[in-house]
GUTIMI-321441 format. One line per 2 residues: number of its first residue (from 1); their letters; for each residue x, y, z of C-alpha. Coordinates in steps of 0.25 Angstrom, whole numbers, plus 5000, padded with zeros to 4 digits. Example, Ala and Ser with C-alpha at 12.3 -4.5 7.8 and 13.67 -1.06 7.14 Angstrom:
2
1> AS> 5049:4982:5031; 5055:4996:5029
// end
This chain:
332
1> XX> 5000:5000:5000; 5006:5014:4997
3> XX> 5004:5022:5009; 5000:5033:5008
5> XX> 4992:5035:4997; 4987:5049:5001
7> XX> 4990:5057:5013; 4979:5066:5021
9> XX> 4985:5079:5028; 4983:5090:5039
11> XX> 4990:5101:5034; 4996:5103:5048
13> XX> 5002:5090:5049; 5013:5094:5036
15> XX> 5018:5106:5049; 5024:5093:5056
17> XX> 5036:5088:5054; 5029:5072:5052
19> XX> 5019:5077:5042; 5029:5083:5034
21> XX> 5036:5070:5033; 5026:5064:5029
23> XX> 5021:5074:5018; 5035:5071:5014
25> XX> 5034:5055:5016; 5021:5055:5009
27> XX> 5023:5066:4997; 5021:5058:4985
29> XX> 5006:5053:4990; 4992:5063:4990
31> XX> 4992:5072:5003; 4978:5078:5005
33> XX> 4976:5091:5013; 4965:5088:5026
35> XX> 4960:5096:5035; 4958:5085:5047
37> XX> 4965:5072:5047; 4952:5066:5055
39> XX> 4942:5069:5045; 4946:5068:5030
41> XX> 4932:5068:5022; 4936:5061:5011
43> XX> 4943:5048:5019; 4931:5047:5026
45> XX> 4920:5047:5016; 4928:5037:5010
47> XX> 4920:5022:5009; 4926:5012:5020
49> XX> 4931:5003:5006; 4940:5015:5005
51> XX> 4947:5011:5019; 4958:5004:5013
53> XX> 4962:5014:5003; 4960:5025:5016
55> XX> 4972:5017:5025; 4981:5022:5012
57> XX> 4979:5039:5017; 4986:5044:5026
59> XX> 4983:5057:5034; 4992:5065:5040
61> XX> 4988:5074:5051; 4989:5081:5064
63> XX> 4984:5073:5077; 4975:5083:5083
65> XX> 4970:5074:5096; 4979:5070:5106
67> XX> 4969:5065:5118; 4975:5053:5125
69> XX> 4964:5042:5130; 4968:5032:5140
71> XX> 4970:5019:5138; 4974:5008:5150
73> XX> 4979:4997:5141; 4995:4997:5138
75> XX> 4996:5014:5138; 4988:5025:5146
77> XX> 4985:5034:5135; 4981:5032:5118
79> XX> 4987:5044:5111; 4984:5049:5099
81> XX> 4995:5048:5090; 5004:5049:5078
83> XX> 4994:5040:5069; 4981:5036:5068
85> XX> 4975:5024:5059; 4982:5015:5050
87> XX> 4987:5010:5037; 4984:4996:5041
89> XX> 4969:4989:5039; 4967:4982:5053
91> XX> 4951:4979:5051; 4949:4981:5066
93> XX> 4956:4994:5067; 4950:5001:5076
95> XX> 4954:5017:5070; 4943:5012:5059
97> XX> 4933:5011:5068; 4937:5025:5074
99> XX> 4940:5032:5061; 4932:5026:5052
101> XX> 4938:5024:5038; 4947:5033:5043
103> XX> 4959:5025:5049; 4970:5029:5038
105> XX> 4984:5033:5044; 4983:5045:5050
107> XX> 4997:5051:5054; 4998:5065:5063
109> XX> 5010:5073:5063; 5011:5080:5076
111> XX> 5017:5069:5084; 5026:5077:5092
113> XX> 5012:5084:5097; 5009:5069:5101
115> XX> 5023:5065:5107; 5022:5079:5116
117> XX> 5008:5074:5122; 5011:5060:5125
119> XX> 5025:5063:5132; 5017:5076:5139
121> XX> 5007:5066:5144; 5016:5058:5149
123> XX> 5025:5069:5156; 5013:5071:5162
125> XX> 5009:5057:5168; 5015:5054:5181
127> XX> 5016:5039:5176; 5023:5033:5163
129> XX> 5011:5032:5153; 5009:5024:5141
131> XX> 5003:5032:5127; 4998:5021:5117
133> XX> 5001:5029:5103; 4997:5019:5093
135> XX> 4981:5018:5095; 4978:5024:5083
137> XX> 4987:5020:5074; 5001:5008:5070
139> XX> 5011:5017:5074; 5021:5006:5068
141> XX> 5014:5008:5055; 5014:5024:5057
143> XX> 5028:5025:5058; 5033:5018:5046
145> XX> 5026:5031:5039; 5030:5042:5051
147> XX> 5040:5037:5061; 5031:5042:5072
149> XX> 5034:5029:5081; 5050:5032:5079
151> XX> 5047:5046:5084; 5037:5043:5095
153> XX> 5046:5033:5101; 5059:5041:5100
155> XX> 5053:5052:5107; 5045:5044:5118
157> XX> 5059:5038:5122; 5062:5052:5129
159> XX> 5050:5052:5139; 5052:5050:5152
161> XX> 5042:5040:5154; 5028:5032:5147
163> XX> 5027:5025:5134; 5021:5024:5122
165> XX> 5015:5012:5115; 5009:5009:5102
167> XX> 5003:4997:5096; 5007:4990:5080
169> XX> 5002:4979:5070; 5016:4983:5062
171> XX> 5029:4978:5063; 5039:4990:5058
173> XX> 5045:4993:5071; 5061:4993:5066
175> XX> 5062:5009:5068; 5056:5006:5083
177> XX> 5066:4995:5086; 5079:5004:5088
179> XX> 5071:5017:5093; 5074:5022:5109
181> XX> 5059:5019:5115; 5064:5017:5129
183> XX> 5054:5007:5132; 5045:5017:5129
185> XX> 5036:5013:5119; 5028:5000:5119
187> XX> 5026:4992:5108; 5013:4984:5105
189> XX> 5012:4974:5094; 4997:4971:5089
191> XX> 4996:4956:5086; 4987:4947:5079
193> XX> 4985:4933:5072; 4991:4933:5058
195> XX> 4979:4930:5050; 4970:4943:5058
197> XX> 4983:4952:5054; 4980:4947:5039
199> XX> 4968:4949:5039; 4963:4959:5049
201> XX> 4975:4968:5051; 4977:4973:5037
203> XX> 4991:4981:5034; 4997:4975:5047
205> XX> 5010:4970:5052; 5009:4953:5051
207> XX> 5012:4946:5063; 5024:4941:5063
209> XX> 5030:4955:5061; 5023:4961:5072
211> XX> 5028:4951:5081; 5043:4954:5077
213> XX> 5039:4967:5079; 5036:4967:5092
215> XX> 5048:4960:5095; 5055:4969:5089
217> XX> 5049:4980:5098; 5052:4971:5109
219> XX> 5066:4970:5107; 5070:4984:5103
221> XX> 5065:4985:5119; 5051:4992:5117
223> XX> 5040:4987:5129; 5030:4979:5119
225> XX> 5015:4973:5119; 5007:4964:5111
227> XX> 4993:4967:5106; 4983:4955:5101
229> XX> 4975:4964:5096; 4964:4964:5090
231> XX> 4960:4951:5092; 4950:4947:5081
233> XX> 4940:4935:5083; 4942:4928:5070
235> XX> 4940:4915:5066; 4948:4907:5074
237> XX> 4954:4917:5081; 4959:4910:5092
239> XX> 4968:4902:5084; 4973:4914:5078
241> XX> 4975:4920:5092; 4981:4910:5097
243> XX> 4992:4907:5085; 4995:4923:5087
245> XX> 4999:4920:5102; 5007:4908:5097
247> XX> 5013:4917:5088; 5016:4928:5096
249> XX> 5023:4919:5107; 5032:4911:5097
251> XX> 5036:4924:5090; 5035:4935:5099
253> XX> 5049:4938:5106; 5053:4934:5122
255> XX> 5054:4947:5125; 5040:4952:5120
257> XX> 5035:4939:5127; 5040:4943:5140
259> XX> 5038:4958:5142; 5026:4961:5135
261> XX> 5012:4963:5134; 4998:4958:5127
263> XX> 4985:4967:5124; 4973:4959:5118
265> XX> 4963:4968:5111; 4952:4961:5105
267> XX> 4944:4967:5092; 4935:4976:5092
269> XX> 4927:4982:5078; 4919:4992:5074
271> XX> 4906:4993:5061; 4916:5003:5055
273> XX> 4925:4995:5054; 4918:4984:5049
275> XX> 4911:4994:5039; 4925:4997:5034
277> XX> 4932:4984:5033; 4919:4978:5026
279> XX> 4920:4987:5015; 4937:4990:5016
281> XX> 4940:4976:5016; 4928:4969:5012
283> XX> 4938:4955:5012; 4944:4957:5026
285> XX> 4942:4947:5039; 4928:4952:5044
287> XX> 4929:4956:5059; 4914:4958:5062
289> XX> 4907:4949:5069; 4893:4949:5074
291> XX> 4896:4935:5081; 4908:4939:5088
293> XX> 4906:4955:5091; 4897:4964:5100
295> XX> 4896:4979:5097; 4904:4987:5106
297> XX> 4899:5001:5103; 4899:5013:5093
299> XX> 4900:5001:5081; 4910:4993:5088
301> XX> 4911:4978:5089; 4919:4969:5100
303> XX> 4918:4956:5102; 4908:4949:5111
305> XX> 4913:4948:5125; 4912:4934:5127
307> XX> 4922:4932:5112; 4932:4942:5119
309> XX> 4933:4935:5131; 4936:4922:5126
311> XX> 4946:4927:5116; 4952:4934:5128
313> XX> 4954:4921:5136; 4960:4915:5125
315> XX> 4970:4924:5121; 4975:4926:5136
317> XX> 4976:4909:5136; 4985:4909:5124
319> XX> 4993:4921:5127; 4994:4915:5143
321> XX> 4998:4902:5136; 5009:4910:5125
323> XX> 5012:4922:5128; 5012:4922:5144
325> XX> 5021:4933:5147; 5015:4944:5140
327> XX> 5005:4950:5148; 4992:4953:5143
329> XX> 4987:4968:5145; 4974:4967:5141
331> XX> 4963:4961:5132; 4952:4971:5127
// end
């Protein structure tokens, strides 16, 4: 895929020394003048058939929100940051159900805004916190086009105290391995089964590659977690599962085995995007199911209690049984 095909810009953003990099980076493709990187009329007129053609944009901008929200899972805080969206296709992805068909890479520019805060906050804290910057987007995938995550990690090294964290399905971590993170920064590695990665996770990392990533990141000293996320009910789903664990303890490395961590987040969907994905990929793994699923509010599907605890059950037995040093944080 040539990526991208046209770029959509604020103005503001070329007074920035990253947006001028990339107006530089990006000079022989279409850029379009906009007025608000939220709200680009024609994109969102666009039919949901168009979606695929839409991961192909990307818009350049200024982050304008900054608001923090808790969260009391692996950091205190989600921070809005240097990207939201994606160039990948993961059929769950949760940023479609926000934004609609809207869930193109979006970069923002003013990161040295978003640096000051997080460091700020933190000066501020009597406690180390933890600031999770990667909710919105693959910041492994984003800075293969900005460099954004060599920054950030550089210039986090030099506070006092905290960390930062970030999630990935991507496996190009070599500029990370040799950076000076002071064991600031953790690393969390979404997994799945193979054949969901084929054919649910579209324009991701396979697994085997995520797996050396992680230890990888592992080595180079960074504190590092696993994420079995989302765990889709398929057909024979537990087999799939339980190969993935099998797989994850032959391969993954003694050091990731003994000093890190497991989060277990368990699908949720929503109509949009079952609306989307019906039309954008009339072929693709259907993840609707009235059988399986309860409505959850504002269009959004979970599955049914009694499904989620008995998967719960059995991924603890198999990962009690494979992987026993690595402690489980959670299962939502």
């Amino acid at each position: 895929m040539a990526f991208p095909d046209i770029v959509y810009y604020e103005p503001g953003a070329l007074e920035f020394e990253l947006g001028k990099m990339l107006r530089e980076k990006y000079s022989l493709v279409p850029w379009v003048e906009i007025e608000n990187h939220n709200n680009i009329p024609e994109l969102r007129s666009n039919s949901n058939s168009a979606f695929p053609q839409m991961k192909r944009h990307l818009v350049v901008g200024v982050r304008k929100s900054h608001k923090y929200s808790e969260n009391h899972k692996v950091s205190d805080y989600l921070v809005p940051y240097t990207s939201s969206g994606c160039i990948a296709s993961c059929l769950y992805c949760y940023l479609v159900c926000t934004y609609n068909k809207c869930a193109y890479l979006r970069l923002f520019v003013n990161r040295e805004q978003m640096m000051r805060k997080i460091l700020e906050t933190q000066r501020k804290s009597d406690r180390p916190l933890c600031f999770e910057i990667g909710s919105n987007s693959d910041l492994v995938l984003e800075n293969m086009i900005t460099g954004n995550l060599i920054w950030t990690i550089e210039r986090f090294a030099e506070s006092e105290k905290g960390s930062l964290t970030f999630p990935t399905k991507f496996h190009m971590v070599e500029s990370l391995l040799t950076l000076r993170h002071c064991g600031k920064v953790i690393f969390r590695m979404s997994v799945n089964p193979q054949e969901i990665i084929r054919t649910i996770e579209l324009g991701t990392s396979p697994l085997d590659k995520r797996i050396d990533a992680l230890n990888s990141m592992c080595e180079a000293g960074y504190p590092v977690g696993l994420l079995i996320a989302p765990v889709v009910i398929v057909e024979n789903w537990k087999k799939l599962y339980s190969e993935l664990i099998e797989i994850l303890a032959e391969k993954l490395s003694p050091k990731v085995k003994s000093g890190s961590f497991i989060e277990i987040i368990f699908m949720t969907y929503s109509y949009v995007q079952n609306a989307i994905n019906s039309e954008a990929y009339p072929n693709a793994s259907p993840l609707f199911s009235r059988e399986l699923m309860t409505g959850r509010g504002r269009g959004k599907y979970c599955y049914k209690d009694s499904l989620r605890k008995d998967g719960e059950e059995f991924l603890r037995r198999e990962l009690a049984l494979k992987l026993p040093n690595m402690k489980i944080l959670y299962v939502v």
